[in-house]
C-alpha positions as CSV (number, residue, x, y, z in Angstrom):
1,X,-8.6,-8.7,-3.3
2,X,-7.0,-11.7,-0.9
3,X,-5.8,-10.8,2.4
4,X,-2.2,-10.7,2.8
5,X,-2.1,-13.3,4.9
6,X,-4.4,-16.0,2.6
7,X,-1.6,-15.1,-0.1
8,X,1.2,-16.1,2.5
9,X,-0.5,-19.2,3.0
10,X,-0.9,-20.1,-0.6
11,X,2.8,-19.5,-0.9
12,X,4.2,-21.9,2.0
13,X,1.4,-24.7,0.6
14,X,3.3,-23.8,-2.8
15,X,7.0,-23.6,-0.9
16,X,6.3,-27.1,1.0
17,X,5.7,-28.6,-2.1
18,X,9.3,-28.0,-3.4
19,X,11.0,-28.5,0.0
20,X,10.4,-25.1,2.3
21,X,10.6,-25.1,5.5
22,X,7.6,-25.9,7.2
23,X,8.4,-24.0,10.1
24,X,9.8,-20.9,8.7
25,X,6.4,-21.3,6.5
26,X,4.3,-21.0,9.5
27,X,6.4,-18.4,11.5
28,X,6.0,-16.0,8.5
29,X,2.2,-16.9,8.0
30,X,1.8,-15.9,12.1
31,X,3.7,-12.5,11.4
32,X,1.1,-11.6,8.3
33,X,-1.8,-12.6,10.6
34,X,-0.5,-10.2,13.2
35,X,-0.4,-7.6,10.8
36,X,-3.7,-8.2,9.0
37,X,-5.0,-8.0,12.9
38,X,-3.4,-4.6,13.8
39,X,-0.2,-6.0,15.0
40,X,-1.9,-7.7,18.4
41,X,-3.2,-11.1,18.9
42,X,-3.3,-13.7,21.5
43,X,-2.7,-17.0,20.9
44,X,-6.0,-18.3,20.7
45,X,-6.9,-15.7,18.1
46,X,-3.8,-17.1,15.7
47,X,-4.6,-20.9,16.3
48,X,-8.3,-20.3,15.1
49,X,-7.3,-17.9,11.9
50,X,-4.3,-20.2,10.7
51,X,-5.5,-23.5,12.2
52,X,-2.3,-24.5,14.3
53,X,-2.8,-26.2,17.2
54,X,-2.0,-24.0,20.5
55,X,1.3,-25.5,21.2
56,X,2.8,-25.2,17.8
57,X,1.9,-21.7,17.8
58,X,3.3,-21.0,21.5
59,X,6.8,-22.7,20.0
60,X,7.0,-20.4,17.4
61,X,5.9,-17.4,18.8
62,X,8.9,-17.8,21.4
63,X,11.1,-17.9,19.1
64,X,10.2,-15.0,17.3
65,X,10.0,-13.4,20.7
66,X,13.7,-14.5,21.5
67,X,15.2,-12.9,17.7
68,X,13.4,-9.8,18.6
69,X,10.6,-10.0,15.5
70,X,7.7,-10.3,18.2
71,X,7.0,-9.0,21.7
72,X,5.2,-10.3,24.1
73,X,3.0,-7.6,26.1
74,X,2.0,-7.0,29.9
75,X,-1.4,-8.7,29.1
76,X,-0.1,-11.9,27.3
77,X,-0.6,-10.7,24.0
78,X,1.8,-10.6,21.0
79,X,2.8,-7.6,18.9
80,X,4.6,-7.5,16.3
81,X,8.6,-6.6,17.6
82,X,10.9,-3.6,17.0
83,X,13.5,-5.7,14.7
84,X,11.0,-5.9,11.9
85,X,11.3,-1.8,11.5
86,X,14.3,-2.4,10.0
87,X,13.3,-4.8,7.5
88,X,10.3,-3.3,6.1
89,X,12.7,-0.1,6.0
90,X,14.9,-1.9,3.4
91,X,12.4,-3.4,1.8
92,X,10.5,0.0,1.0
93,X,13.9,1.2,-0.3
94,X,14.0,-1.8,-2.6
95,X,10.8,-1.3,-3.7
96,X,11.3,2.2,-4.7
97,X,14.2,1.0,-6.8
98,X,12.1,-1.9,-8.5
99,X,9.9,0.4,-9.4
100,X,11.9,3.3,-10.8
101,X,12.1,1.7,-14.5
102,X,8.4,1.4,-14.4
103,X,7.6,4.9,-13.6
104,X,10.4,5.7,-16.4
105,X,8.1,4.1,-18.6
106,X,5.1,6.0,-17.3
107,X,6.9,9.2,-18.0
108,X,8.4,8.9,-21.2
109,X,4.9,7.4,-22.2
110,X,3.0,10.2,-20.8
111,X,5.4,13.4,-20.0
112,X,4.3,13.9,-16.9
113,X,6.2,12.8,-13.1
114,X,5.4,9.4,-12.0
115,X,5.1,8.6,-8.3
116,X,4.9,5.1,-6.3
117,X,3.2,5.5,-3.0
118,X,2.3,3.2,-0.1
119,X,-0.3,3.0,2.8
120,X,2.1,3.4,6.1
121,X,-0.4,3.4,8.8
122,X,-3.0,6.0,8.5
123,X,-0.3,8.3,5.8
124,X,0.8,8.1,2.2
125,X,4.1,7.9,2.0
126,X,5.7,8.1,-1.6
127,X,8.8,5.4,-1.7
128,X,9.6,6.1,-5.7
129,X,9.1,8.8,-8.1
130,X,10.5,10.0,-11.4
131,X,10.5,13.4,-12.7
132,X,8.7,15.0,-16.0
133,X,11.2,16.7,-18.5
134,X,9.2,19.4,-17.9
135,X,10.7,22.4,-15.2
136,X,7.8,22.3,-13.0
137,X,8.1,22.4,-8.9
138,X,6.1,19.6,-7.3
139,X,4.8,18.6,-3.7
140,X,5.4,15.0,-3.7
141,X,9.3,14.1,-3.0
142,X,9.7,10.4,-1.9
143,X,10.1,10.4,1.9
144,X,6.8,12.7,2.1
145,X,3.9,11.7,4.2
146,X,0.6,13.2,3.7
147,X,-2.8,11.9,4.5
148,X,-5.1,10.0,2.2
149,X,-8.3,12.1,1.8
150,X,-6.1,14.8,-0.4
151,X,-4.2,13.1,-3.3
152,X,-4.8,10.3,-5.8
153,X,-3.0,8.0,-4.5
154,X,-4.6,8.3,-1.3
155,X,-7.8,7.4,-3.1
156,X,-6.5,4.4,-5.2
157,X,-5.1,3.2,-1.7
158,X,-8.4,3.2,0.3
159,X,-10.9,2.5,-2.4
160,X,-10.8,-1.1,-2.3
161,X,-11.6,-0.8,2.1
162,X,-14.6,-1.7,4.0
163,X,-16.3,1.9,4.4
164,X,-16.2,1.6,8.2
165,X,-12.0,1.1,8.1
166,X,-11.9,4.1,6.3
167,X,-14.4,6.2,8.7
168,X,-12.0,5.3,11.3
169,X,-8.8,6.3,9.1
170,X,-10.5,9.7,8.0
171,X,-11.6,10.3,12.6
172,X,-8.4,9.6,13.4
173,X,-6.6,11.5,11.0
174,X,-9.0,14.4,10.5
175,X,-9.7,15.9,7.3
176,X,-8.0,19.4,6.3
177,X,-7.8,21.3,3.6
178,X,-4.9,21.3,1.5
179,X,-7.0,23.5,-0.9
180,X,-10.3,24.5,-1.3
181,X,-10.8,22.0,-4.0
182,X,-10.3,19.3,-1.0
183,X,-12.9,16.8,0.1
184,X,-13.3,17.6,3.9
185,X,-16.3,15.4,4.6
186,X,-16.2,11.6,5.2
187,X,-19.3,11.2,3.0
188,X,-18.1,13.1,0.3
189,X,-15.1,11.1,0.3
190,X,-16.6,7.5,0.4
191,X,-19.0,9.0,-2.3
192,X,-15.6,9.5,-4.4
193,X,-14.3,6.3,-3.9
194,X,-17.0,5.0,-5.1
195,X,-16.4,6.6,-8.5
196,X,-12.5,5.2,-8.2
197,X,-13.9,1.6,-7.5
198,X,-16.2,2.4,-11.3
199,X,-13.8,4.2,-13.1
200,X,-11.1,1.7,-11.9
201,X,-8.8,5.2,-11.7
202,X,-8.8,8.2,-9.1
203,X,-8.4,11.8,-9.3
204,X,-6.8,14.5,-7.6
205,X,-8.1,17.7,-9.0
206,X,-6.3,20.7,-7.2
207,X,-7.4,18.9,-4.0
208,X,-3.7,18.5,-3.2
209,X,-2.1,21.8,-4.7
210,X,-3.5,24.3,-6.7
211,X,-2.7,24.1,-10.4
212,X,-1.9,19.9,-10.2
213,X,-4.0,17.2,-11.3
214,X,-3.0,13.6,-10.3
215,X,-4.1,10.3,-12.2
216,X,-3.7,7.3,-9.8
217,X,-4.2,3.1,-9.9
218,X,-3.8,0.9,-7.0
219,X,-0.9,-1.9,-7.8
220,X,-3.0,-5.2,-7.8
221,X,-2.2,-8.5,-5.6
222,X,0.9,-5.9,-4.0
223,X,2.4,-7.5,-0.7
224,X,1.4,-4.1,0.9
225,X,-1.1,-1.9,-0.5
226,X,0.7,0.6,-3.3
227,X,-0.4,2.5,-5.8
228,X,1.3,4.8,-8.8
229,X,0.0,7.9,-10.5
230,X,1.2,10.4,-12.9
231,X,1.1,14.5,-11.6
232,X,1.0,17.4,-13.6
233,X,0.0,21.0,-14.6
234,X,-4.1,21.0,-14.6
235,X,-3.7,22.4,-18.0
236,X,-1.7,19.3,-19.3
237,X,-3.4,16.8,-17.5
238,X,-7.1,17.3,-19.1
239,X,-10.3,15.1,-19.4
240,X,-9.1,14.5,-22.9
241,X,-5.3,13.4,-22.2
242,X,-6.9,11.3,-18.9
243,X,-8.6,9.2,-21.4
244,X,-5.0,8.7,-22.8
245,X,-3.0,7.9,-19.8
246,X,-5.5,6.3,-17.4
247,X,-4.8,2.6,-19.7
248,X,-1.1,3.7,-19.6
249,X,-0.8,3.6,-15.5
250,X,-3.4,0.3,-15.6
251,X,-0.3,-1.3,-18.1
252,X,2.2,-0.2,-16.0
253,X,0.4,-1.5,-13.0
254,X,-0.9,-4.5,-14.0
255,X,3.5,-5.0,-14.9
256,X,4.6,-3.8,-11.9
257,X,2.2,-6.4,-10.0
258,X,4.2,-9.2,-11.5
259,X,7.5,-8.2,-10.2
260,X,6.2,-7.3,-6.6
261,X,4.4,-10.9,-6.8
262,X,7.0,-12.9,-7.9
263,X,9.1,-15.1,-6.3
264,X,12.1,-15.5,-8.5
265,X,14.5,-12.2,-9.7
């Protein structure tokens, strides 16, 4: 899968071509760098990744230091600046609603509640969901944060990491049990994302909440890594019905990817 910032640069080569702006181009291309780094970076770090000369980079960066979009720390370095909270704010909102008639189509396809979630740090954070026609209380709610080692999303999100990123995710976040069912050991986890990267689906069975079973795919080429999945009761959401709704969420996926990718409505 490209970095985020590799697509960004295929789009302003694509954008110059039909008359972007060719410094707007490179000012968004240094804010994807940034992130792809962490947030951090010094100068000389963004002039050998994107291959602007020092200068042109400096110019930029004080702009986007003066419009509040980058800061520019006590040891020189850049980080990405408070004002973008609010855009990736509305832009999660948006993409919940994009993907609402997706996950409509996931439900009335498979019966069960279909979820959008997103990587937000070291958490899951679910941005979109609609509900089964079933009664049935769930956990997930979008707005809920819960850590990665526990759900199916979780899994569909981190699969596709070097093993070493997610070491440092699962140290810094700790891995407790939701249930007994829950993986609780950083081996036993990278063992089972292994079997998502095979399959090409994951599984949460009762690791989350007792009872529940979650099918989940990672979205693929998203802007920011996302994945959907379908929860329901463990007796509804067998081996035989996962064979059934597993090409279901890789459809609605594989859909979903076009509208996040696209750059016209």
């Amino acid at each position: 899968m490209p970095s985020s910032s590799a697509s960004t640069t295929d789009a302003a080569k694509a954008a110059s071509g039909s008359g972007g702006v060719q410094s707007l181009e490179r000012a968004f291309d240094l804010l994807e760098r940034m992130a792809d780094a962490g947030g951090e970076v010094g100068l000389s770090e963004l002039s050998a990744s994107s291959g602007l000369p020092l200068p042109t980079i400096h110019r930029l960066m004080r702009t986007l230091v003066l419009c509040g979009y980058v800061r520019q720390q006590t040891n020189r370095r850049y980080a990405l600046g408070p004002r973008l909270i609010r855009l990736g704010e509305s832009a999660s909102r948006l993409l919940g609603t994009w993907a609402r008639p997706y996950l409509a189509r996931l439900v009335d396809e498979t019966g069960e509640t279909a979820n959008m979630a997103l990587l937000d740090g070291d958490e899951v954070v679910y941005v979109a969901q609609v509900p089964s026609k079933h009664s049935m209380r769930m956990f997930t709610e979008v707005g809920r944060r819960v850590l990665p080692h526990s759900t199916g999303v979780g899994k569909a999100l981190l699969a596709h990491l070097p093993a070493e990123d997610v070491r440092d995710l699962l140290g810094r976040t700790g891995m407790p049990a939701a249930t007994d069912k829950t993986i609780t050991t950083p081996e036993r986890f990278l063992a089972a994302l292994e079997d998502v990267r095979a399959a090409g689906y994951a599984v949460d069975d009762n690791e989350q909440e007792i009872g529940v079973r979650c099918l989940a795919v990672p979205i693929p080429g998203s802007p920011t890594a996302a994945a959907i999945s379908i929860s329901g009761p463990a007796g509804r959401v067998t081996e035989a019905a996962t064979d059934r709704i597993v090409p279901v969420l890789q459809e609605v996926a594989g859909a979903l990817s076009e509208v996040l990718t696209s750059t016209t409505p």
